[in-house]
KEFIVO-108602 format. One line per 5 residues: number of its first residue (from 1); their letters; for each residue x negated, y negated, z negated of C-alpha. Coordinates in nm, 2 decimals. Layout:
BEGIN
NUM> a> X/Y/Z  ...
# end
This chain:
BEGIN
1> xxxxx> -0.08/4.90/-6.71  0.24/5.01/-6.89  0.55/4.87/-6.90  0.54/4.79/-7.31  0.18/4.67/-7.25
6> xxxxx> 0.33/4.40/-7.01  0.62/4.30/-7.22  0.40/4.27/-7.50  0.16/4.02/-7.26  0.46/3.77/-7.16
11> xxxxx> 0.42/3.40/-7.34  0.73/3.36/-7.55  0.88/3.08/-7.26  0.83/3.35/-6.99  1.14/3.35/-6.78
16> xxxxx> 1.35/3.59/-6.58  1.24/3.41/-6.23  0.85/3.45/-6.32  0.93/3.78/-6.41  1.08/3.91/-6.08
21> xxxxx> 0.75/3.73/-5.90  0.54/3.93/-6.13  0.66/4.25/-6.05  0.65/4.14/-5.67  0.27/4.06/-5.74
26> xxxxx> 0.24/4.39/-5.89  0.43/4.61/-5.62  0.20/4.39/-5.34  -0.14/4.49/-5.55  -0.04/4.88/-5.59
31> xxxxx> 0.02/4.82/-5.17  -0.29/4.69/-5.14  -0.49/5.01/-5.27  -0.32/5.21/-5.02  -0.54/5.25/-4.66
36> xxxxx> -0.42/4.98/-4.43  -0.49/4.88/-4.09  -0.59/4.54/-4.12  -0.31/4.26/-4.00  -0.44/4.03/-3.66
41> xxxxx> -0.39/3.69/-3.63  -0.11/3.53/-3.49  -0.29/3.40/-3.19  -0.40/3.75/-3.14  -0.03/3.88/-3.12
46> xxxxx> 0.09/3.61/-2.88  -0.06/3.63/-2.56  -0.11/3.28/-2.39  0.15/3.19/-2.13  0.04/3.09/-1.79
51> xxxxx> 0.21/2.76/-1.88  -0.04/2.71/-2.23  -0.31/2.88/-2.16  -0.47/2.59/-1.87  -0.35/2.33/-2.17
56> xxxxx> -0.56/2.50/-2.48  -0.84/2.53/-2.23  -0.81/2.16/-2.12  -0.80/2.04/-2.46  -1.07/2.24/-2.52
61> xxxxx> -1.29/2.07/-2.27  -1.14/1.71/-2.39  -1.26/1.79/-2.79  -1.59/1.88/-2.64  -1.64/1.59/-2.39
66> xxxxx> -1.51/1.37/-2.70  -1.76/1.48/-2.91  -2.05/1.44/-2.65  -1.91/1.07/-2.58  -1.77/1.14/-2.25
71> xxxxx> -1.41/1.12/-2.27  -1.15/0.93/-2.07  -1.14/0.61/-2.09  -0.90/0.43/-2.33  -0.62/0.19/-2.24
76> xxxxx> -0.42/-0.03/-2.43  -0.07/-0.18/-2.26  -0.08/-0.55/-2.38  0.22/-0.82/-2.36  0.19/-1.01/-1.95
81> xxxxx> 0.24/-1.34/-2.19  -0.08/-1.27/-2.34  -0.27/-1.22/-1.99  -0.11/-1.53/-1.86  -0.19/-1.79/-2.14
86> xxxxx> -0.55/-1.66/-2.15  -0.59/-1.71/-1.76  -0.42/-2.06/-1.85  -0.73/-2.09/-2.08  -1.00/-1.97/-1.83
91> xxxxx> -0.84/-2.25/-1.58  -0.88/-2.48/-1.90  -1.25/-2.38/-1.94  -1.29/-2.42/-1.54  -1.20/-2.77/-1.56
96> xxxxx> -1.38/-2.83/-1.87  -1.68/-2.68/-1.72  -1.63/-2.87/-1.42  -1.63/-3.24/-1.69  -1.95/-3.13/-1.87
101> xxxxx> -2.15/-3.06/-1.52  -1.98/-3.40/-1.39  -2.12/-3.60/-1.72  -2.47/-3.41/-1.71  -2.51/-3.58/-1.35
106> xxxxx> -2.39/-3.88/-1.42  -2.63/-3.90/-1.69  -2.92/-3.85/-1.48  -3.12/-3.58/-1.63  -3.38/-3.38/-1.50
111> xxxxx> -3.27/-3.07/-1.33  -3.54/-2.89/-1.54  -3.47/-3.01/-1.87  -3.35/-2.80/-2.18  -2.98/-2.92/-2.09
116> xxxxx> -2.94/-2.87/-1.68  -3.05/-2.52/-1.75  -2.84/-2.45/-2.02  -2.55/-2.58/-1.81  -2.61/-2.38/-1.53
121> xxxxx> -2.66/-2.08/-1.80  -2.27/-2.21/-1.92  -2.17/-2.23/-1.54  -2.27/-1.88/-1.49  -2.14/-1.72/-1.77
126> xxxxx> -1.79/-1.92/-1.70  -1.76/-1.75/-1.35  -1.83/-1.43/-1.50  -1.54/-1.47/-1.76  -1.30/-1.60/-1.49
131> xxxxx> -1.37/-1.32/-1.26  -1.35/-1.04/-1.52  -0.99/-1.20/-1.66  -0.86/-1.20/-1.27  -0.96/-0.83/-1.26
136> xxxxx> -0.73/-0.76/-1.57  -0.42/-0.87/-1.36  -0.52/-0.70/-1.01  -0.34/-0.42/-0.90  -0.37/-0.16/-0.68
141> xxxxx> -0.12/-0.19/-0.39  -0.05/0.15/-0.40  0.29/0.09/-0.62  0.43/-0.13/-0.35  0.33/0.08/-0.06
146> xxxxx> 0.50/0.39/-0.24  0.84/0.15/-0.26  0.84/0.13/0.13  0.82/0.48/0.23  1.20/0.49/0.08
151> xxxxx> 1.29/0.21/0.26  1.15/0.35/0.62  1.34/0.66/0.55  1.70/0.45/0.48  1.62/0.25/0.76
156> xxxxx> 1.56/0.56/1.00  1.85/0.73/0.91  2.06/0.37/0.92  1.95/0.37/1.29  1.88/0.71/1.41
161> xxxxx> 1.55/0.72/1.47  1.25/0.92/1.36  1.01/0.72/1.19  0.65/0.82/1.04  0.52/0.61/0.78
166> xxxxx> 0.11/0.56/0.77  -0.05/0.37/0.47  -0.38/0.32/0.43  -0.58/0.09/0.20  -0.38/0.18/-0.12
171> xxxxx> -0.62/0.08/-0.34  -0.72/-0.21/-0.24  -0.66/-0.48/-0.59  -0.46/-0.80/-0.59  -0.26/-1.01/-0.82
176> xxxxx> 0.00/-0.85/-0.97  0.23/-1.17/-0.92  0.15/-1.14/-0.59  0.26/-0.82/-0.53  0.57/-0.87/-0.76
181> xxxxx> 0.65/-1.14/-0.50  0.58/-0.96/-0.20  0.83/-0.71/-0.22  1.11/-0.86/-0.05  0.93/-1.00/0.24
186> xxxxx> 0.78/-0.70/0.31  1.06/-0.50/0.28  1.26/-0.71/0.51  0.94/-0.69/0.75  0.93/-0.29/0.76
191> xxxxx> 1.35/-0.31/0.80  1.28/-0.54/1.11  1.00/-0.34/1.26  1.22/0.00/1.22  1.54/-0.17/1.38
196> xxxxx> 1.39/-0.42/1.60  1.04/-0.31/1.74  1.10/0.10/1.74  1.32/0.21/2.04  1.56/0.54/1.98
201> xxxxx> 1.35/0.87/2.01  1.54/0.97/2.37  1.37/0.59/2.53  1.06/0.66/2.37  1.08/0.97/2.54
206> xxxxx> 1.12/0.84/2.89  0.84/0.60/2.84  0.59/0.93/2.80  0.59/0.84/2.40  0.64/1.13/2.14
211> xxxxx> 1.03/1.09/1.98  0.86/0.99/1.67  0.76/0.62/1.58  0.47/0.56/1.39  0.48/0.25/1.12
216> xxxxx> 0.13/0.21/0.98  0.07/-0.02/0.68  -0.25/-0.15/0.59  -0.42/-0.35/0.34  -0.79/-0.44/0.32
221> xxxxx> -1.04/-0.74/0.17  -1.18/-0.94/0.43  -1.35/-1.28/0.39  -1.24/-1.33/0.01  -0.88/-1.29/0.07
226> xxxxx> -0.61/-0.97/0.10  -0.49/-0.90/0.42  -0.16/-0.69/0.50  -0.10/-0.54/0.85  0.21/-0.42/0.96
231> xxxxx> 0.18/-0.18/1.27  0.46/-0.05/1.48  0.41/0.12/1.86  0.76/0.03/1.98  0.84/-0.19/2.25
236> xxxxx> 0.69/-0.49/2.16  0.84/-0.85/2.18  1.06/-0.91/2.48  0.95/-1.22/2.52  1.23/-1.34/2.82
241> xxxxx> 1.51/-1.26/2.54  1.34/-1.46/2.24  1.30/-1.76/2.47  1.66/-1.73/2.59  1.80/-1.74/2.23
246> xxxxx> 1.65/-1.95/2.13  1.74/-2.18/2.39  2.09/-2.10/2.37  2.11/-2.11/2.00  1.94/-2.51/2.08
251> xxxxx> 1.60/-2.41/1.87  1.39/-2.53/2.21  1.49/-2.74/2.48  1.57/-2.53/2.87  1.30/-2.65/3.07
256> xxxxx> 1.02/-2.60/2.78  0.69/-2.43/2.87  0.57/-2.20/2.60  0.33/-1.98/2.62  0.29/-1.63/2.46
261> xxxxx> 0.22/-1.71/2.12  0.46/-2.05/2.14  0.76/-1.81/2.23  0.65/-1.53/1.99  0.66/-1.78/1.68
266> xxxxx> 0.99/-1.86/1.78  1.08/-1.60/1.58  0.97/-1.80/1.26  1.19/-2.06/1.32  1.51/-2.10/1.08
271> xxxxx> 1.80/-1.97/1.23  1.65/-1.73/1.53  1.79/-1.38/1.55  1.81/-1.12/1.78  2.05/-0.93/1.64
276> xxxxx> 2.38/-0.84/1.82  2.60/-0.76/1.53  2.57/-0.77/1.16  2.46/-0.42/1.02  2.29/-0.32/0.65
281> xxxxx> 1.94/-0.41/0.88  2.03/-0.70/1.08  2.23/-1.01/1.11  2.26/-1.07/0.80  2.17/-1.47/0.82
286> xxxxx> 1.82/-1.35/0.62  1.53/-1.39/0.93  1.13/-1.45/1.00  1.18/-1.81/0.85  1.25/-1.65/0.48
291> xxxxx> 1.00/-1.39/0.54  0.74/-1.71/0.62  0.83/-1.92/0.40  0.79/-1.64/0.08  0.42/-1.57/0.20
296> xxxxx> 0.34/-1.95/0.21  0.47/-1.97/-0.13  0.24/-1.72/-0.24  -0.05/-1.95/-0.05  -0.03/-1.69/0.21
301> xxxxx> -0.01/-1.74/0.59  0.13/-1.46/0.79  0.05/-1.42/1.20  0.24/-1.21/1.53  0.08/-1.04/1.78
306> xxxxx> 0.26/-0.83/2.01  0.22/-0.61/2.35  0.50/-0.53/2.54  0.53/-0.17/2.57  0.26/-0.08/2.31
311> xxxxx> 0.40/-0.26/1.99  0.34/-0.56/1.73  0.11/-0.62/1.47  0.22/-0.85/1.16  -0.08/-1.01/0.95
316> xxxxx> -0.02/-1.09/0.61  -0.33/-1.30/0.49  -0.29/-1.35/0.11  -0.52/-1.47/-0.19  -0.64/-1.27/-0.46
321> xxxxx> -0.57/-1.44/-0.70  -0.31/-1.75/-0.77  -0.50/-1.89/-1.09  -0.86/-2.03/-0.91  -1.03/-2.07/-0.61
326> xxxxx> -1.37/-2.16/-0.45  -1.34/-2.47/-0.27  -1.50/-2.74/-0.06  -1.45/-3.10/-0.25  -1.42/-3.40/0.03
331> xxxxx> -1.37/-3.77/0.07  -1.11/-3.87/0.33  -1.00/-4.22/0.37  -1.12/-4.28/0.00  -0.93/-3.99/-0.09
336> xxxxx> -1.06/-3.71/-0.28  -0.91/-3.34/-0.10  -1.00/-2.96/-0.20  -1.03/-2.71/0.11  -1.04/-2.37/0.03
341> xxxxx> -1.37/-2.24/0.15  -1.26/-1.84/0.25  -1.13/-2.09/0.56  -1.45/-2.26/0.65  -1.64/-2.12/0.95
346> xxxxx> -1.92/-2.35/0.95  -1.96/-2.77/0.84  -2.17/-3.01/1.09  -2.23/-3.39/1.18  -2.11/-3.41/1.59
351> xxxxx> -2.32/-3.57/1.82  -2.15/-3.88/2.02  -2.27/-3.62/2.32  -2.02/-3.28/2.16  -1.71/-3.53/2.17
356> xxxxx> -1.49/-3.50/2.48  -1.14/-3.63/2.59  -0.87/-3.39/2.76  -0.61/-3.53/2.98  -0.32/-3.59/2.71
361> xxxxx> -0.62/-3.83/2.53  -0.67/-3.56/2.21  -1.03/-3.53/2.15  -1.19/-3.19/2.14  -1.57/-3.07/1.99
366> xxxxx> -1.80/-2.86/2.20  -1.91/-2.60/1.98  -2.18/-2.31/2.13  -2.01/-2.35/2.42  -1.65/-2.37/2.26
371> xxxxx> -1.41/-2.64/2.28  -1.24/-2.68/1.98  -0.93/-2.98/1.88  -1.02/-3.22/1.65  -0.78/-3.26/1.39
376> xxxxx> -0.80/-3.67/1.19  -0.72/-3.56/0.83  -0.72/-3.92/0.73  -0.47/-3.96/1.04  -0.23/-3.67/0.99
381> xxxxx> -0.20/-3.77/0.58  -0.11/-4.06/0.72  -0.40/-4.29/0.51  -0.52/-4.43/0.83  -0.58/-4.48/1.19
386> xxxxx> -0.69/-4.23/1.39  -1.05/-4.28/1.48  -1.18/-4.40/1.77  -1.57/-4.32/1.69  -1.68/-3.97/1.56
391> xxxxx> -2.04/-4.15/1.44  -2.12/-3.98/1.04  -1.83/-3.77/0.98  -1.81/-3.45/0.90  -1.65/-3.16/1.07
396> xxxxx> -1.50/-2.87/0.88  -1.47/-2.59/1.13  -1.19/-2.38/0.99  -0.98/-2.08/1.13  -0.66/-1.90/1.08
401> xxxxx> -0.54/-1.52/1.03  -0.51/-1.51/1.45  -0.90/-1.68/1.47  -0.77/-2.01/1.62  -1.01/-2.26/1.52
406> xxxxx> -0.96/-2.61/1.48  -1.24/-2.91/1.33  -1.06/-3.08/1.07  -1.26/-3.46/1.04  -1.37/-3.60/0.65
411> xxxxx> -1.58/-3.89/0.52  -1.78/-3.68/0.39  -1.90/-3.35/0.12  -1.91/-3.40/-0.21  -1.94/-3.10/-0.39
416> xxxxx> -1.82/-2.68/-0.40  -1.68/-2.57/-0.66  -1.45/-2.35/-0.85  -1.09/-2.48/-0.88  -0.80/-2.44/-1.05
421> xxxxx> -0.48/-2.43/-0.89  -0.22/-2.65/-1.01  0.14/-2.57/-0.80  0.32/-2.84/-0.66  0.62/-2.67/-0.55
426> xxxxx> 0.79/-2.63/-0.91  0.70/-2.97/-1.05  0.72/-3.23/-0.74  0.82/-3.05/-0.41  0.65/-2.93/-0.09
431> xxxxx> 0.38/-3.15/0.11  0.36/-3.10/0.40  -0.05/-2.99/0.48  -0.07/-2.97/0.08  -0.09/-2.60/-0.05
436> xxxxx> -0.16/-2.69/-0.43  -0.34/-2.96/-0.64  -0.60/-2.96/-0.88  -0.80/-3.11/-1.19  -1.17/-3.25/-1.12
441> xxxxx> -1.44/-3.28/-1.37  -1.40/-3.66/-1.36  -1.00/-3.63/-1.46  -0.88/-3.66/-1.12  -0.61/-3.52/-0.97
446> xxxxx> -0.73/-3.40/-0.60  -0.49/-3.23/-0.36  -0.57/-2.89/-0.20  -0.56/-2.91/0.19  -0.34/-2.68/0.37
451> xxxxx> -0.59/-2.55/0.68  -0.32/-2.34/0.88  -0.10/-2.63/0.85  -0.36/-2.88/0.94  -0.45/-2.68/1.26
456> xxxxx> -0.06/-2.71/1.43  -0.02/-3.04/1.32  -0.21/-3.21/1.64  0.10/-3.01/1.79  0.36/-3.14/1.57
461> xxxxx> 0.21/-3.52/1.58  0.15/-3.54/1.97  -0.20/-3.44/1.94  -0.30/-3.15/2.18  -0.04/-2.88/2.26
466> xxxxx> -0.02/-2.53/2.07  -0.12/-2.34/2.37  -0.44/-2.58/2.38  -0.52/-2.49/2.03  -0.44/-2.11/2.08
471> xxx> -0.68/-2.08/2.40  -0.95/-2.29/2.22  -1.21/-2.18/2.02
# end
């Protein structure tokens, strides 16, 4: 096309900027005629770098597992208010549950009529909810476990010594205000194992040990609750020492007999150290008494056990969750008491025959063979006298973290159910052989029974002796 043939086709508000495109237009058609080798793509220019090439492929894979409805699963990070009040809810539901099954007997209809089984259908369905909310706040104890592999390593190098950390158990769920709350203790726990339970690598040495200590930390289910072990294969407890501090620091009288287990939970007791001198580790006024008393605030119990020459072993028996808990509903003294059932071994009637008397005039059960301490609840609460006849109560037979057994004494059984824990510590104070309170379904307020408290109290009251109770059972 001409020149004057292309003036003569511009509209009369043709500009000189659509002009100079034109002729670009033009000069990239008469380009276009000529023989050209055709352009690739981009992609096809740039090779893929090691770094992009794995990430095309893997998003590659995720588009197609997306579209055939296998893709990973989706999570949402929600406000810890939100999972709180509606765990506060499920506790309301729990106790509201626990009224409607409480007016349905009382009412005295038929276990097979239209509204029983609707109300075991509603009783069912409750536990379901309450479980599946309690698995939205468990975590896997891997997080804390990672936190105390740095603080083996500070406390090695603080003392010198070569120290090997073993975990096992990582994921093993629980509460995640439980582990929040469990940091401290057991960081001061792995502190005090590294200074006070590993000896330097040169002693370990001349024992025929390698240079190297070996911490192992532990955490498994068992029996409905979470259980912590902390491992060490260091010297173990010197058991002389311990009893000599603490007589000198006036803890125990001189001429006290203790035996083993007495003088190794003299450790516990406020104001025991062992350490020398004050340190970063050690000596610092914090002992086994804070460490105790954290775990018992978390309705945990924590036991010692310890071989000279081949280490110790700290339990840390803990409950899954701090919200609700299945327990055992009693009568005492015409008092209504909750005891956690993950404590209960076994529930019997004695025979006037199982009953026996031991020289300091406590009364022990034969169980199988077994004598076990009788422990008055009614008596150690202090809402009566201790009995004299054993004739239609029941026995609870319950056991600790180190399987002493003791067989706490009610009225009787009057129901087990689900619970929901009600803390006593922030709104009254601390009971002593009361771990919590709770709500009934008749409105009542019924206190939760401390079982590892109950078992030492024959000790603590002039019932049997510790070592009794410790050789028992």
């Amino acid at each position: 096309m001409a020149d004057s043939e292309r003036a003569e086709a511009k509209p009369a508000d043709f500009d000189e900027k659509q002009e100079e495109q034109v002729e670009d237009l033009g000069k990239s058609e008469a380009s276009a005629e000529q023989p050209a080798l055709e352009e690739p793509a981009l992609d096809e220019l740039t090779p893929p770098s090691p770094a992009t090439a794995p990430a095309k492929r893997e998003s590659e894979k995720t588009a197609a597992a997306a579209e055939k409805g296998g893709g990973a699963k989706a999570t949402i990070r929600v406000d810890l208010e939100r999972v709180d009040r509606l765990i506060n809810l499920v506790g309301e539901l729990v106790i509201n549950q626990a009224m409607v099954s409480q007016c349905v007997e009382e009412a005295g209809l038929a276990a097979n009529s239209s509204v029983a089984t609707g109300l075991d259908e509603f009783n069912q369905l409750t536990r379901e909810i309450q479980e599946s909310v309690m698995a939205i706040r468990a975590q896997p104890v891997k997080s804390l476990f990672q936190r105390m592999s740095r603080i083996v390593r500070e406390a090695a190098n603080a003392t010198g010594k070569t120290v090997r950390l073993v975990t096992d158990g990582e994921s093993t769920e629980v509460d995640k205000t439980v582990i929040e709350r469990l940091s401290d203790p057991l960081t001061h726990m792995i502190r005090n194992a590294v200074d006070h339970g590993l000896e330097k690598p040169e002693d370990r040495l001349a024992k025929g040990k390698t240079a190297e200590g070996v911490i192992q930390l532990t955490a498994a289910h068992r029996s409905g609750r979470v259980v912590i072990d902390i491992v060490d294969d260091g010297a173990g407890i010197n058991r002389e020492r311990v009893k000599q501090i603490a007589i000198e620091k006036g803890l125990i009288p001189a001429d006290a007999a203790l035996s083993d287990t007495e003088i190794d939970n003299l450790l516990f007791l406020p104001g025991f150290s062992t350490a020398k001198e004050v340190s970063n580790l050690s000596g610092r006024g914090v002992g086994m008494d804070v460490v105790k008393r954290a775990i018992q605030a978390l309705g945990g119990r924590i036991a010692l056990t310890s071989t000279p020459g081949q280490g110790s072993t700290f339990s840390i028996s803990l409950p899954l969750t701090l919200a609700v808990l299945d327990g055992m509903v009693v009568r005492v003294a015409d008092q209504t008491f909750v005891a956690p059932l993950s404590a209960i071994v076994e529930t019997f009637k004695p025979e006037a025959s199982d009953i026996h008397t031991i020289g300091d005039g406590s009364n022990v059960v034969c169980v199988r063979g077994s004598f076990v301490p009788i422990a008055d609840v009614g008596a150690l609460l202090g809402f009566r006298e201790p009995l004299d006849d054993y004739n239609n109560k029941v026995i609870l037979l319950v056991e600790n973290a180190n399987g002493v057994r003791s067989a706490l004494v009610v009225d009787n059984i009057q129901d087990q159910r689900q619970v929901v824990i009600k803390g006593l510590e922030d709104n009254y104070g601390h009971v002593p052989d009361i771990a919590a309170a709770t709500i009934l379904g008749d409105g009542r307020i019924a206190l939760i029974l401390d079982t590892d408290a109950l078992i030492t109290s024959p000790a603590n009251k002039g019932g049997a002796p510790e070592s009794e109770l410790a050789l028992t059972g």
